[in-house]
C-alpha positions, 0 to 999 in steps of 0.5 A, a space after each residue: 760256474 764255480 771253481 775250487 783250486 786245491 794244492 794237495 799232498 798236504 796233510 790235514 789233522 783236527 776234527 770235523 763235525 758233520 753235517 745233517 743229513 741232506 737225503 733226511 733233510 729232503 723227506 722231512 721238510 716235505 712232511 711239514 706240509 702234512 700238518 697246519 701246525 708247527 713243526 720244528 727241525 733242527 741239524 738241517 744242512 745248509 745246502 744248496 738242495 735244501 735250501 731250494 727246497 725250504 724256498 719253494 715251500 715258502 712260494 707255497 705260504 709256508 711260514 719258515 723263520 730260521 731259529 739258528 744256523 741249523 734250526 728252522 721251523 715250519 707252519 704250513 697254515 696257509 698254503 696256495 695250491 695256486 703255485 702248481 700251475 705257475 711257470 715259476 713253481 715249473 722252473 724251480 722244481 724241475 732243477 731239485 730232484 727232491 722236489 718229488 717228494 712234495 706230490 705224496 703230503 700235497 695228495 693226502 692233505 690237499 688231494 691233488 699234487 702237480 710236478 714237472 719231471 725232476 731235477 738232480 744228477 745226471 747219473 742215468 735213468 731215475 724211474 718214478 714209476 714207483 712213487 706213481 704206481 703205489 699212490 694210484 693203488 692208494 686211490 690217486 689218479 695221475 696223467 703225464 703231459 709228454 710235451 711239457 714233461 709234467 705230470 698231475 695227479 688227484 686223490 679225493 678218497 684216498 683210501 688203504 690198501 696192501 702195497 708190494 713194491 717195484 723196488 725198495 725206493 727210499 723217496 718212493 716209500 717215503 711218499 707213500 707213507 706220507 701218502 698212507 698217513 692221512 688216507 682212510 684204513 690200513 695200508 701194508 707197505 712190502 719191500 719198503 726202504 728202511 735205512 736210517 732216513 727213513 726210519 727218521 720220517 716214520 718217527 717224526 711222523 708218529 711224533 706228529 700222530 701218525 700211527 706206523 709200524 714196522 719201522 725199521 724193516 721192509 714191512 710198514 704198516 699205516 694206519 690213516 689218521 684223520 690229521 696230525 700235529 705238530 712236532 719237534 724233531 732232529 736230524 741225523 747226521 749224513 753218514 755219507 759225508 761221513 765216509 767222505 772224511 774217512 777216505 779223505 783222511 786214508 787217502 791224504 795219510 792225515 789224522 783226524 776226529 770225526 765228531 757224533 756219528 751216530 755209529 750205530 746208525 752208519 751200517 756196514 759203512 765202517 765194515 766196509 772200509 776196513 776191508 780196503 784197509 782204512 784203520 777206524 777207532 771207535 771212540 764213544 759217538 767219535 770214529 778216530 781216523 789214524 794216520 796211515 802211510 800204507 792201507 791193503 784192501 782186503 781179499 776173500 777167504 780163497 784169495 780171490 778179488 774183493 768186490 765192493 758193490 752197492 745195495 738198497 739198505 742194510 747194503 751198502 749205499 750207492 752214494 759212497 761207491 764213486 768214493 771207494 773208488 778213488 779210495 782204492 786208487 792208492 791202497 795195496 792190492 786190487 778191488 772190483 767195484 760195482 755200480 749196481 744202481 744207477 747206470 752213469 755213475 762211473 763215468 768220471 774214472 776218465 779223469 782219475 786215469 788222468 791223473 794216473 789211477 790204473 782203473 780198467 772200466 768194464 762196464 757202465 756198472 763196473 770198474 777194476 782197481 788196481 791199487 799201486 800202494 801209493 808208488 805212482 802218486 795221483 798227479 794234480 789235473 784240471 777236471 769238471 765235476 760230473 755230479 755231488 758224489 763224483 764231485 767229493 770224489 774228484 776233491 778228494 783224490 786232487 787232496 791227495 794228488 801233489 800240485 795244483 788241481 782244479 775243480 770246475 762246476 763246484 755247485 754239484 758238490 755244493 748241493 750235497 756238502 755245506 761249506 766244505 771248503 771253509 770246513 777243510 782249511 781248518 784241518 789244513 787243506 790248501 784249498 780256494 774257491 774260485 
């Protein structure tokens, strides 16, 4: 198990790139299994998660050559569906949760998929009910095997079909309309995922030959081809990372650039922040963080506690709460964060209460912050990280805490961040892995 040991209270100035984004990067390379053609991908993260990912396509027979650090291209001409009955194809999926993501172009391309319950955080209960539910309205017939916790599905006739879905499941719509591409007729998807990943697919896969409209909105339409081409594509970058730095930078009082976020693409993200006080420039495609002493978290008109919660898309991602918190830890004034999505998201504020953060937990979904305007520092601590968002969480208050802290169980942050050590030490932080 891997360690960081970071002395903090230093701060950090420069400019950083972010990466491509990892939640793209898992719905993309599962789609080049659509096609027997070759498809292009660049801006890909190097990440644990996808690099697991872009592995098991290759124990497929998928012929992937790397083009350059970020680039890679994909021809999945010859695939063993073999694997599927393998106790390695079982071992590696059931570690990667984006894994799932292969059952909806394995079904409409091969017709039949196999997945062990997956992988990934462990931040509650993840339902698979709607990627299930909307292939078996599609003509997919699945079992569930209890002992092994595998499930298998089939689907020779996939045929269209009109969709309401359970909830606005981003990997959910995401299999589905992989599904709907090559499956006979017109499927309407209602209440479909459409953030900016999504969005990205349905693009590619209309690069491919797909013919899907409505993109952008809750309401897709696809209309099934016979089969699709070849394309090439580029990703965009992880605006969750990018609200990493922004904390980052408020939080160590450091001043810095954050290079091509494609702003239009990051939502309330930046709206955000700014209530809890972070001042944000907007500088062509570049979002300037200044250095800030004191920032004060908004309240509502009537003067009542802000609420900062999270939403399916154009709400405000889930992934960037646990950071919002720490955030808020030494801003002026207090904040209610809400949880609303998963239900063990929360339970790392131990460790920030450790370190002197006064944080009241109400609940598995809700936590109180009461922000001291940085009288009472976050003290450095040894601590465990719980999961990837967590993870940047802890990194990011031990940033700011003066001393030295400790980060244990590295490899959750690594599966979402790529060489964030290496990248921080060129804006100054003190920071090693161990």
């Amino acid at each position: 198990m891997g360690s960081f040991e970071i002395h903090g209270g230093k701060q950090l100035k420069g400019e950083i790139i972010p990466q491509g984004a990892k939640n793209e990067a898992l719905q993309i390379i599962c789609a080049t299994l659509l096609t027997s053609e070759e498809v292009v991908i660049e801006n890909i993260p190097r990440i644990r998660d996808v690099l697991k990912l872009i592995d098991l396509l290759s124990d497929f027979g998928v012929r992937v050559k790397q083009l350059s650090d970020h680039n890679y291209s994909f021809c999945a001409a010859d695939v063993d569906m073999n694997l599927l009955d393998s106790e390695a194809f079982r071992k590696k999926v059931s570690q990667l949760r984006g894994s799932v993501m292969i059952v909806g172009p394995m079904l409409a391309r091969f017709k039949r998929a196999a997945i062990p319950k997956p992988g990934g955080d462990k931040i509650g209960r993840r339902r698979l009910d709607t990627h299930f539910l909307g292939l078996q309205k599609l003509g997919a017939e699945f079992s569930y095997d209890q002992k092994n916790q595998f499930y298998r599905i089939h689907g020779e006739h996939l045929r269209g079909t009109h969709l309401l879905l359970d909830e606005a499941s981003v990997t959910g719509t995401a299999n589905i309309v992989m599904a709907a591409s090559l499956a006979k007729g017109t499927t309407v998807v209602y209440n479909a995922a459409c953030e900016p990943y999504l969005q990205q697919l349905c693009k590619m896969l209309n690069c491919m030959g797909a013919r899907i409209s409505g993109v952008g909105s809750n309401l897709l339409t696809i209309e099934g081809v016979e089969s699709l081409g070849g394309c090439t594509h580029r990703m965009l970058p992880d605006m969750i990372e990018i609200g990493s730095f922004i904390a980052m930078a408020a939080m160590t009082r450091s001043e810095f650039t954050i290079k091509g976020v494609q702003h239009d693409q990051l939502g309330m993200i930046p709206d955000v922040f700014r209530k809890l006080g972070v001042q944000l420039e907007r500088r062509g495609d570049d979002l300037f963080i200044p250095s800030m002493d004191s920032y004060e978290v908004d309240t509502y008109i009537d003067g009542s506690i802000l609420t900062i919660s999270d939403a399916p898309w154009p709400g405000f991602s889930p992934d960037l709460i646990s950071v919002v918190l720490v955030l808020a830890t030494q801003a002026r004034g207090s904040v209610l964060v809400h949880q609303k999505m998963f239900e063990s998201r929360l339970f790392f504020v131990d460790k920030l209460i450790d370190m002197g953060a006064q944080i009241i937990l109400c609940d598995p979904h809700r936590a109180t912050v009461i922000g001291l305007d940085r009288q009472y520092p976050l003290k450095p601590l040894e601590m465990t990280s719980p999961d990837i968002r967590a993870g940047v969480a802890l990194l990011i208050a031990a940033l700011s805490a003066e001393g030295k802290s400790i980060i244990h169980n590295i490899e959750q942050i690594d599966r979402g961040y790529q060489f964030l050590d290496t990248r921080l030490k060129q804006l100054g932080a003190d920071i090693r892995r161990l």
